[in-house]
MIDOSE-1310 file (N, C-alpha, C; in nm, 2 decimals, decimal comma, always signed):
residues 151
xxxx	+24,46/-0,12/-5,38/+24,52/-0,23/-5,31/+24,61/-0,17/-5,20; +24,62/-0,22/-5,09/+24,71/-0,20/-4,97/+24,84/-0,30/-4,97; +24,96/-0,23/-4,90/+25,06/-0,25/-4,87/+25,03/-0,40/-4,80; +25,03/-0,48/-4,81/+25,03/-0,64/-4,67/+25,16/-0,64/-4,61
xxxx	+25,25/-0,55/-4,63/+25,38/-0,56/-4,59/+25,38/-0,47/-4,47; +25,28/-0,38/-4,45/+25,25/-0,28/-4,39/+25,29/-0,31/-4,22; +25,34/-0,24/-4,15/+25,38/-0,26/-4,02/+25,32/-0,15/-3,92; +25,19/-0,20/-3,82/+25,19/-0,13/-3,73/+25,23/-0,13/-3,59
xxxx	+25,21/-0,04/-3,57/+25,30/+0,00/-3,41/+25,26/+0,14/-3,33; +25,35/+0,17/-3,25/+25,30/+0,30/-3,23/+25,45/+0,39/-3,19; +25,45/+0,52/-3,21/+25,53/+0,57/-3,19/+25,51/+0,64/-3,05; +25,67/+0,73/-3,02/+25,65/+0,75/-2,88/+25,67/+0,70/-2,78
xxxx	+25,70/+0,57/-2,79/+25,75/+0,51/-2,75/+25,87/+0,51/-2,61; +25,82/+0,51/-2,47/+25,98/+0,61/-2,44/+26,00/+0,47/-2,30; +25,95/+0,39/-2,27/+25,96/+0,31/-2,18/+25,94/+0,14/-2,21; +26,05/+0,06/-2,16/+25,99/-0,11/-2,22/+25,88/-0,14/-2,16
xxxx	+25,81/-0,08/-2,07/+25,68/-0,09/-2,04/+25,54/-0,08/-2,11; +25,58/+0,03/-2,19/+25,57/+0,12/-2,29/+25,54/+0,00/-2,45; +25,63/-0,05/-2,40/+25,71/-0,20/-2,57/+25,57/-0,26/-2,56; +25,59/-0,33/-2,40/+25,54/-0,46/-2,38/+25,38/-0,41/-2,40
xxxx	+25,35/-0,30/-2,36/+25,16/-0,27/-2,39/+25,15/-0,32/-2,55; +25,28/-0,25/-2,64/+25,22/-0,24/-2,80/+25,19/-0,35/-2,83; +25,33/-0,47/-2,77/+25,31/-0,63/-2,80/+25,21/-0,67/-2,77; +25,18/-0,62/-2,65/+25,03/-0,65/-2,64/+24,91/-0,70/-2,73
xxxx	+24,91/-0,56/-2,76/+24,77/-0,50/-2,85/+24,83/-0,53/-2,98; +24,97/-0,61/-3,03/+24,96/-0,70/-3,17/+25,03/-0,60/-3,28; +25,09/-0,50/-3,21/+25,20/-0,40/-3,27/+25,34/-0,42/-3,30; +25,37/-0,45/-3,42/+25,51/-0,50/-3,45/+25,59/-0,37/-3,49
xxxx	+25,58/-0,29/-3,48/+25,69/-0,13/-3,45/+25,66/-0,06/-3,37; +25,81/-0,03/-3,35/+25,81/+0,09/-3,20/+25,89/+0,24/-3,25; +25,84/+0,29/-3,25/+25,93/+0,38/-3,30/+25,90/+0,52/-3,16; +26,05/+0,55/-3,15/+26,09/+0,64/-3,00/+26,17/+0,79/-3,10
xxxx	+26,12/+0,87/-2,97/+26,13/+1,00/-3,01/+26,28/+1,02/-2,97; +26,40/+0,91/-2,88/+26,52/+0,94/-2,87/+26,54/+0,77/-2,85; +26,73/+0,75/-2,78/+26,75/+0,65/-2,80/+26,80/+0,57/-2,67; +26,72/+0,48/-2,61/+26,71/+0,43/-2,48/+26,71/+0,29/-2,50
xxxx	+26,87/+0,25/-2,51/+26,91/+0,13/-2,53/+26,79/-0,01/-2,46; +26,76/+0,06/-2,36/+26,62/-0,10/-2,25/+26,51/-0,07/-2,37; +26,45/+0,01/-2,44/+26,35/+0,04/-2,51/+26,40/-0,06/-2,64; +26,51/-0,02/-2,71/+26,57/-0,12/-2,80/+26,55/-0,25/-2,77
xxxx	+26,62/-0,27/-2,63/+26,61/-0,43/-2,61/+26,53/-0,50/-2,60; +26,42/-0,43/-2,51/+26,28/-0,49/-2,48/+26,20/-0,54/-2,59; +26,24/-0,46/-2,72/+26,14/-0,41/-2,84/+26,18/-0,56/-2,90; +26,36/-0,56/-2,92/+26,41/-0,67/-3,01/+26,41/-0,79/-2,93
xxxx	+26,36/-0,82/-2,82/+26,33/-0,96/-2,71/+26,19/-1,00/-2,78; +26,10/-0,90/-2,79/+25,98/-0,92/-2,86/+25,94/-0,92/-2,98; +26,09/-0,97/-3,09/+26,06/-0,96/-3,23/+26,00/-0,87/-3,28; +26,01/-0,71/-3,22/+25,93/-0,65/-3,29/+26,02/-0,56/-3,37
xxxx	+25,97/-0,47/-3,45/+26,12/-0,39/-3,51/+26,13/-0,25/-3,41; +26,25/-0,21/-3,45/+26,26/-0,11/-3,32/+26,33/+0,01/-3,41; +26,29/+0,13/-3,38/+26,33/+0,29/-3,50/+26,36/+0,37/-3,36; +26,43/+0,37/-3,30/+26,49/+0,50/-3,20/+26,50/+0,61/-3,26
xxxx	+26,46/+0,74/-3,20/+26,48/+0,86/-3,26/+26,67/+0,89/-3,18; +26,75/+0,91/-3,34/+26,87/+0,97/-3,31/+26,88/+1,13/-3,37; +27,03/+1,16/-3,31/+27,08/+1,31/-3,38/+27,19/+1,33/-3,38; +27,29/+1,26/-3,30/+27,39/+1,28/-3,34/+27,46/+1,11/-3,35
xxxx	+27,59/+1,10/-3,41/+27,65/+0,99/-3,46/+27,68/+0,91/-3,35; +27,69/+0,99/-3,25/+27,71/+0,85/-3,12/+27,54/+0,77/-3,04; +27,49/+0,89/-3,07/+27,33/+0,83/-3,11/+27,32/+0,69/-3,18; +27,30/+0,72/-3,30/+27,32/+0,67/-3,40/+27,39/+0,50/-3,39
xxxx	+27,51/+0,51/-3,36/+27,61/+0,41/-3,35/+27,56/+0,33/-3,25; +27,51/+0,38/-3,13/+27,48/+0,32/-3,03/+27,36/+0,22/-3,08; +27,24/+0,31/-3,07/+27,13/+0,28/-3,08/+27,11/+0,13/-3,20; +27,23/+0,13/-3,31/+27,27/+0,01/-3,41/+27,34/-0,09/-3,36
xxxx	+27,42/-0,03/-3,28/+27,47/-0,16/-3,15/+27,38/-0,21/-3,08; +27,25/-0,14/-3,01/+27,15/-0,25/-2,98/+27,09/-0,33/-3,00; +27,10/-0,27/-3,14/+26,97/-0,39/-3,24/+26,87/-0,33/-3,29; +26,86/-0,18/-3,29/+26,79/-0,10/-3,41/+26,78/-0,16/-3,53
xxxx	+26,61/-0,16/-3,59/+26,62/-0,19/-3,71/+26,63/-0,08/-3,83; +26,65/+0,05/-3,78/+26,65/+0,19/-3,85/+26,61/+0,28/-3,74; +26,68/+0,41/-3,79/+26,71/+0,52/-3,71/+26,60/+0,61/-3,76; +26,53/+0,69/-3,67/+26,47/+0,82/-3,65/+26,52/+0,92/-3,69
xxxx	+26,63/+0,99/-3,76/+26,68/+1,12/-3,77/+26,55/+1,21/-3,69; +26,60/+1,32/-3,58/+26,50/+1,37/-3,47/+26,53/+1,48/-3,44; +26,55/+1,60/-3,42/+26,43/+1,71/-3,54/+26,56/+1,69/-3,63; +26,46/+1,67/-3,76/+26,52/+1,66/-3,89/+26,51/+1,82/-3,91
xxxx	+26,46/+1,92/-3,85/+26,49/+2,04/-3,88/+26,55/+2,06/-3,83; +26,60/+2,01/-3,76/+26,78/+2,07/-3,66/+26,88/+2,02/-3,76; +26,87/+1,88/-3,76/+27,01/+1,83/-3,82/+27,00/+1,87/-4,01; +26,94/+1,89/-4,06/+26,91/+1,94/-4,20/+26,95/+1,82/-4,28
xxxx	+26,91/+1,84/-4,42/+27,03/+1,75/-4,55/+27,15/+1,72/-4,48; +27,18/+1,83/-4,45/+27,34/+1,82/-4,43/+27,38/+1,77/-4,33; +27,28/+1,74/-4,22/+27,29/+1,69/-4,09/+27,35/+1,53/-4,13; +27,19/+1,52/-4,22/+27,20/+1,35/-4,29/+27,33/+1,30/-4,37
xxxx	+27,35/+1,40/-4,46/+27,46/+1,38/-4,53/+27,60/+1,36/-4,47; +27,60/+1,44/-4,37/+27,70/+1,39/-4,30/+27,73/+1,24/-4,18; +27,65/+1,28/-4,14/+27,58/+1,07/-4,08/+27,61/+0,93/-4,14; +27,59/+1,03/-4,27/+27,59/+0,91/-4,37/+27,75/+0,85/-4,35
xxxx	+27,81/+0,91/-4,39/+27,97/+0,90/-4,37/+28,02/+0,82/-4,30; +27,94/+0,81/-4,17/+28,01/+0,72/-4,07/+27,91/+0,63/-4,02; +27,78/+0,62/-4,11/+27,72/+0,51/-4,08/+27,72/+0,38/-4,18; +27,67/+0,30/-4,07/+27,78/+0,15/-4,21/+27,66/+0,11/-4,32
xxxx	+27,69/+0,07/-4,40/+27,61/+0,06/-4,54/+27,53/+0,01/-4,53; +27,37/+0,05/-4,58/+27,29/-0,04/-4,57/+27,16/+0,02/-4,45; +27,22/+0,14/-4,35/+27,18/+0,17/-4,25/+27,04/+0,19/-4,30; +26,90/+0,18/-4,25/+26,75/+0,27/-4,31/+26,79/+0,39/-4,20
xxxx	+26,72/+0,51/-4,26/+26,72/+0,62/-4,20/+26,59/+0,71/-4,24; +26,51/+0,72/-4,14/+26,39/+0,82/-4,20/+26,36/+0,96/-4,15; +26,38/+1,09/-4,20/+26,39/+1,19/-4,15/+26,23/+1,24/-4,10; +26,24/+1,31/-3,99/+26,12/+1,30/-3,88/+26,12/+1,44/-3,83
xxxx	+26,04/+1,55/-3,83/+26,02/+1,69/-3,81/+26,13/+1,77/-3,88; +26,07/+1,79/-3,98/+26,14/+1,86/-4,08/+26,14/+1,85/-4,23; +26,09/+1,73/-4,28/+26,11/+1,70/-4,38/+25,96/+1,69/-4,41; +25,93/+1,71/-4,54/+25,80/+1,68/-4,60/+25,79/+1,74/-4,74
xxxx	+25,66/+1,79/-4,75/+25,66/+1,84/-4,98/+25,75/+1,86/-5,01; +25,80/+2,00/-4,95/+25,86/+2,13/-4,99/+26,02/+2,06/-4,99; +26,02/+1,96/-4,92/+26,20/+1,95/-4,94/+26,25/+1,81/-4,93; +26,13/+1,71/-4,98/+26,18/+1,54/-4,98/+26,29/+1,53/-5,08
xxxx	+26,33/+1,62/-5,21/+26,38/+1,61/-5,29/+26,53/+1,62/-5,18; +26,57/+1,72/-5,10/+26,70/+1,77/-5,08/+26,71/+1,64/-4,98; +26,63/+1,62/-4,90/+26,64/+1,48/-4,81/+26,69/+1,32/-4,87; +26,65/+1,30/-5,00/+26,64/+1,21/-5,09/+26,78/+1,22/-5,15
xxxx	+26,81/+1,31/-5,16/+26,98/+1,31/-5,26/+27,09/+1,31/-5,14; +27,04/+1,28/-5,06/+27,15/+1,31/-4,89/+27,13/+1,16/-4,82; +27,06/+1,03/-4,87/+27,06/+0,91/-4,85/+26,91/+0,91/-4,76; +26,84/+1,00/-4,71/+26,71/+0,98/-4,65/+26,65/+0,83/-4,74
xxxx	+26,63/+0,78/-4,66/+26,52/+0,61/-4,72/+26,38/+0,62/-4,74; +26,33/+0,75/-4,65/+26,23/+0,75/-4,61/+26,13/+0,87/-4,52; +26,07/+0,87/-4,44/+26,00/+1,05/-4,36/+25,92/+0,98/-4,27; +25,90/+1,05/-4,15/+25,77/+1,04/-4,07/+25,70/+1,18/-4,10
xxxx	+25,58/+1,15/-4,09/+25,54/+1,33/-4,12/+25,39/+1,28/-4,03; +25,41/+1,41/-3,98/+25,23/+1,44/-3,82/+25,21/+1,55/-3,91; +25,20/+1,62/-3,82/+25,15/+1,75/-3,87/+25,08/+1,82/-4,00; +25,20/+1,74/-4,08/+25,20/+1,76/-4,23/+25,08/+1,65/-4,31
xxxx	+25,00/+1,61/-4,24/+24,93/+1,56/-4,28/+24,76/+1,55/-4,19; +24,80/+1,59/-4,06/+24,75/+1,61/-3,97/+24,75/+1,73/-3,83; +24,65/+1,77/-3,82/+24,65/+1,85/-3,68/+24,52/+1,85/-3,62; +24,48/+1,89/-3,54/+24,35/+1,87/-3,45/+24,24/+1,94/-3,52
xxxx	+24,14/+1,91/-3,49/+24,01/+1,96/-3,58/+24,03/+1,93/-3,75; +24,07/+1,90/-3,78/+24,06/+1,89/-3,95/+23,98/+1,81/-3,96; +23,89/+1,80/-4,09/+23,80/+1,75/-4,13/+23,87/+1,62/-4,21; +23,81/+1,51/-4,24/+23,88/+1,39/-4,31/+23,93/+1,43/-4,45
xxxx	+23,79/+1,53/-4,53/+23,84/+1,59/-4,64/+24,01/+1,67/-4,64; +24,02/+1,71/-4,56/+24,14/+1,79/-4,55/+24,22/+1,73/-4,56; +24,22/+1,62/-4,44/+24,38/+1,50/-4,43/+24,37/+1,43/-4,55; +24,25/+1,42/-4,64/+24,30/+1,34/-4,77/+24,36/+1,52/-4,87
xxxx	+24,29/+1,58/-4,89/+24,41/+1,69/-4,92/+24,54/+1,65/-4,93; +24,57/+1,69/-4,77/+24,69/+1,73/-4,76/+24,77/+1,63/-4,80; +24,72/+1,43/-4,82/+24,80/+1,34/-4,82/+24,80/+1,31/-5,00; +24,71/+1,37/-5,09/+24,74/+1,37/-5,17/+24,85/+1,49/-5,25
xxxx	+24,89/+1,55/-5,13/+24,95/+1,69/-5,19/+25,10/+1,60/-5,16; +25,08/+1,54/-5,02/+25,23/+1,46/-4,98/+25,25/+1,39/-5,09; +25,19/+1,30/-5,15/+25,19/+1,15/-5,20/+25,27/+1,22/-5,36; +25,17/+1,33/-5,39/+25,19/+1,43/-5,55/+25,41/+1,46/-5,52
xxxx	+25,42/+1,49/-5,42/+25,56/+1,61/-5,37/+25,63/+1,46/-5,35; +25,58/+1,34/-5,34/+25,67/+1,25/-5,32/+25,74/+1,19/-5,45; +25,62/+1,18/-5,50/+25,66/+1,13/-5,63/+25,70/+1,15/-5,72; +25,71/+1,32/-5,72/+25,80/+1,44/-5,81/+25,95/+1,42/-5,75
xxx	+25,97/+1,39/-5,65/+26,08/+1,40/-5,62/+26,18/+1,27/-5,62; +26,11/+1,17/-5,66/+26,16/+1,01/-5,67/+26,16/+1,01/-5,82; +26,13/+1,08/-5,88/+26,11/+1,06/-6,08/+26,28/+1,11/-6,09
């Protein structure tokens, strides 16, 4: 059985130009690789939900003063656990946050005890040429590393 709660959208997101196509084509998330307050606004004019990619705390703050419905932590290999863990601090309760280039099997555990809600993962599940066999592979390998680390 599938998620019906499930929300598509598209990411990448970097122009309200950009918003207005997804609304279009019947996309209720936007999710952006940084944080461009007209991209928020345009997104939340259109009931849609809006994930700006942040990195640092004025990022962050801002992008929740527009009306973000959750933050992008963006390269989550830059800012680490500890990037997050400290974020946390000064972000107000309740914030979603999902860590995005960096995070995946090998370390959902350290992300998870540092208040991560959640991950974007490309790569880690996907790259060009792979065969469908593979990307179910590798999503069973995700789905396995996820669920070890939530027990």
């Amino acid at each position: 059985a599938y998620d019906t709660n499930a929300l598509i959208g598209a990411g990448t997101v970097l122009t309200p130009d950009e918003v207005v196509q997804v609304a279009d084509a019947g996309g209720k998330l936007i999710v952006s690789p940084n944080f461009d307050r007209s991209v928020i606004q345009k997104t939340k004019s259109l009931r849609l939900h809006s994930w700006p990619g942040v990195f640092t705390p004025t990022e962050a703050l801002g992008a929740l003063a527009a009306g973000a419905d959750g933050l992008k932590l963006f390269p989550g290999s830059m800012a680490g656990p500890s990037g997050l863990a400290a974020m946390r601090a000064i972000l107000p309760t309740g914030t979603l946050i999902f860590a995005v280039g960096g995070a995946g099997p090998a370390n959902f555990g350290d992300w998870l005890a540092v208040g991560a809600d959640g991950f974007g993962l490309g790569t880690a599940v996907y790259t060009p040429n792979m065969t469908p066999k593979e990307v179910a592979t590798r999503a069973e390998h995700i789905v396995r590393s996820y669920d070890e680390a939530t027990k």
